[in-house]
N, C-alpha and C positions, 0 to 999 in steps of 0.2 A: 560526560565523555570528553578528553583531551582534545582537542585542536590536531594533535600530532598526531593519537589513534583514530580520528575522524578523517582526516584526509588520507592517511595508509589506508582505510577501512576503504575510502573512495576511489584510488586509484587502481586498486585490486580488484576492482571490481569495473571500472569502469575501463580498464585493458580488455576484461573478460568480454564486456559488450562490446566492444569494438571487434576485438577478433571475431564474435560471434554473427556481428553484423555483416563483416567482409565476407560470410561464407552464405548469408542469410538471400533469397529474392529480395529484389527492392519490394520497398512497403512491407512485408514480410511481419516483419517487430513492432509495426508502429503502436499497436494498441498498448503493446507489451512494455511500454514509453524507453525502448531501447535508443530511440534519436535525442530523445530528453535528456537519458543520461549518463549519451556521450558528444551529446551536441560540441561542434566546435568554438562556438560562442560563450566565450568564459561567463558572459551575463546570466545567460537561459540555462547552460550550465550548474550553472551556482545556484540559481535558485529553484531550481529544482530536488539537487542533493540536500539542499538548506532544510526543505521542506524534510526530507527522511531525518537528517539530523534534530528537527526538534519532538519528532516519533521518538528516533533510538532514545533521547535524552528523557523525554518522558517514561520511558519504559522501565529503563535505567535505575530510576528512582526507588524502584518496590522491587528490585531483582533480590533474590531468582524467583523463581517459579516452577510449579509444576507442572503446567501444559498452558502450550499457548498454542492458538489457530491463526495462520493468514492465510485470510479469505482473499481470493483475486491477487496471488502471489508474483505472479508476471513474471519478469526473471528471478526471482528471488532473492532480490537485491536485500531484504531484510532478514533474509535466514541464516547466512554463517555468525550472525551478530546475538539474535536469537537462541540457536543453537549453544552458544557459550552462557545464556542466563537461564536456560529452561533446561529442567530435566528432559519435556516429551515435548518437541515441536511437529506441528502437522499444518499443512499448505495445500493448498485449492486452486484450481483454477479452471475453467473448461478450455482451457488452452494451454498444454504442456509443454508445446517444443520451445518457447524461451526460455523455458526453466530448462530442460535439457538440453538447450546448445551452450547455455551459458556453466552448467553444470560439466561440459567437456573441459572447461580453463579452472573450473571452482568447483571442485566437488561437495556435494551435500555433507554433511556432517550423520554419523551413524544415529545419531537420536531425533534425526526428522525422517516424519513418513507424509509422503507426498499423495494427494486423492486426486483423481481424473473426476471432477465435477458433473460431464458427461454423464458416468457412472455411478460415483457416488453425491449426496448430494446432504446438503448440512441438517435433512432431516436424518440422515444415518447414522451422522456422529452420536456420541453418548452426552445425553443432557446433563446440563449440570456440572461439567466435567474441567470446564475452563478458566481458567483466570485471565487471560484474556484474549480478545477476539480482535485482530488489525484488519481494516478495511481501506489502505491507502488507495486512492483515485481509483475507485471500484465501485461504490453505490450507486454514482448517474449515470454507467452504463447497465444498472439490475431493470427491469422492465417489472416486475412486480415486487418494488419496494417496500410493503407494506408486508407482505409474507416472507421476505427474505429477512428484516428486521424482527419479525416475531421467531423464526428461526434460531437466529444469530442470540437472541436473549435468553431463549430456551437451554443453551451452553452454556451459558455464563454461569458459574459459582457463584450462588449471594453476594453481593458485594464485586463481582468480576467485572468488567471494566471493556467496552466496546470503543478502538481508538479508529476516527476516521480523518480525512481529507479528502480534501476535493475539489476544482474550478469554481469562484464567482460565477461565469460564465455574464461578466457586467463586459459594457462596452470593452472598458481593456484588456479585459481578458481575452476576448476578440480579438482586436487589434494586435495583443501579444501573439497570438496563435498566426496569424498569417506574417506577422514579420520572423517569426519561426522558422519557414517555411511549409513546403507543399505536404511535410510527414503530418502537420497539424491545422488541414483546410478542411477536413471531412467537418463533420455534423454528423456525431453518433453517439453523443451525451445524451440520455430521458432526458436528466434534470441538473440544477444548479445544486451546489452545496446549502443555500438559503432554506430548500425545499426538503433534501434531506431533513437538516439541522429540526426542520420542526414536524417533520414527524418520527425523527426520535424522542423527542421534547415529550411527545407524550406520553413516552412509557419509561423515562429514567431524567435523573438530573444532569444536566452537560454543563462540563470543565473546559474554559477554554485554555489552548493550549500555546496556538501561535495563529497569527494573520501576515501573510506574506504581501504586502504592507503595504500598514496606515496609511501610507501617502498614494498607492499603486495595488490595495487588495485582488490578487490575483487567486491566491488560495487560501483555506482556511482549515485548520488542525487542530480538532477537540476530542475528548473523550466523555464517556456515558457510561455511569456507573450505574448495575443491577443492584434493586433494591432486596434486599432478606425475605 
């Protein structure tokens, strides 16, 4: 992805969260990391979108596709991007009014169909059915990771490909969150990305992808490929 299409990709999207926010209760988005990414802080900013940027780029790579899932969609900051590489996009979340406030600035694209999690749930989907399955900053808040991961690989295509991210949650990562601000003081992460990482480990091989960084690991971005 261009530099030039990535920050148009950002700015579009990040006008939309912002209006969405100005109409939103305070704390309202927080989960939905709307403060994340339209923080006024060019730093926490940036690396935050960085983090989607080495997603979309990965994604990128093996485009198109025939059906992709994002699981824990939030605002949906990765579906108009989606939407242009996949034939059939489908997004999840048990929380849909960020996706539909942010969808009042950004409309969905006709070939994504959105599930209320609530309602339906990733045993409904059809097995077997995906090429890939995105879980950006969504696993350390699952409470039963171990059945939401058997799920998730149950979609997958032979060979389809499970991409996640998520907080260290190591001292600085800490530290980053309260100089953040008050939108990033809770405690409502299960787990670190360490913990995920291995017990995905056990049921496919991981790619890494990015580590938002060597000097400062804050986050980390790998993919897990289903075995035939």
């Amino acid at each position: 992805m261009k530099t030039s299409d990535f920050n148009a990709y950002k700015i579009r999207y990040r006008n939309a969260i912002r209006q969405a926010l100005a109409q939103a209760a305070t704390g309202r988005f927080d989960e939905a990391a709307f403060p994340a990414y339209s923080h006024r802080n060019p730093l926490i900013n940036w690396l935050f979108w960085q983090r989607l940027r080495n997603a979309l780029e990965y994604v990128e790579r093996s485009a198109p596709y025939e059906q992709i899932l994002d699981f824990g969609c939030g605002s949906g900051v990765m579906l108009p991007y989606l939407a242009q590489v996949c034939k059939r996009v489908s997004a999840m979340d048990v929380d849909l009014l960020p996706l539909e406030s942010a969808q009042k600035y950004i409309p969905l694209a006709p070939n994504v169909k959105v599930y209320d999690a609530t309602k339906t749930t990733l045993a409904d989907l059809p097995a077997n059915s995906f090429d890939l399955v995105i879980a950006l900053d969504v696993l350390e808040h699952v409470e039963d990771l171990s059945r939401a991961l058997n799920e998730i690989f149950a979609l997958l295509k032979p060979n389809g490909r499970l991409i996640v991210s998520g907080p260290t949650e190591n001292i600085l990562y800490q530290i980053g969150r309260k100089i953040a601000g008050p939108e990033y003081s809770g405690v409502y992460h299960e787990r670190g990305i360490a913990e995920i990482k291995t017990e995905i480990a056990r049921r496919a091989h991981i790619e890494r992808i990015a580590q938002l960084y060597w000097c400062m690991p804050l986050f980390e971005i790998f993919a897990a490929q289903k075995t035939p």
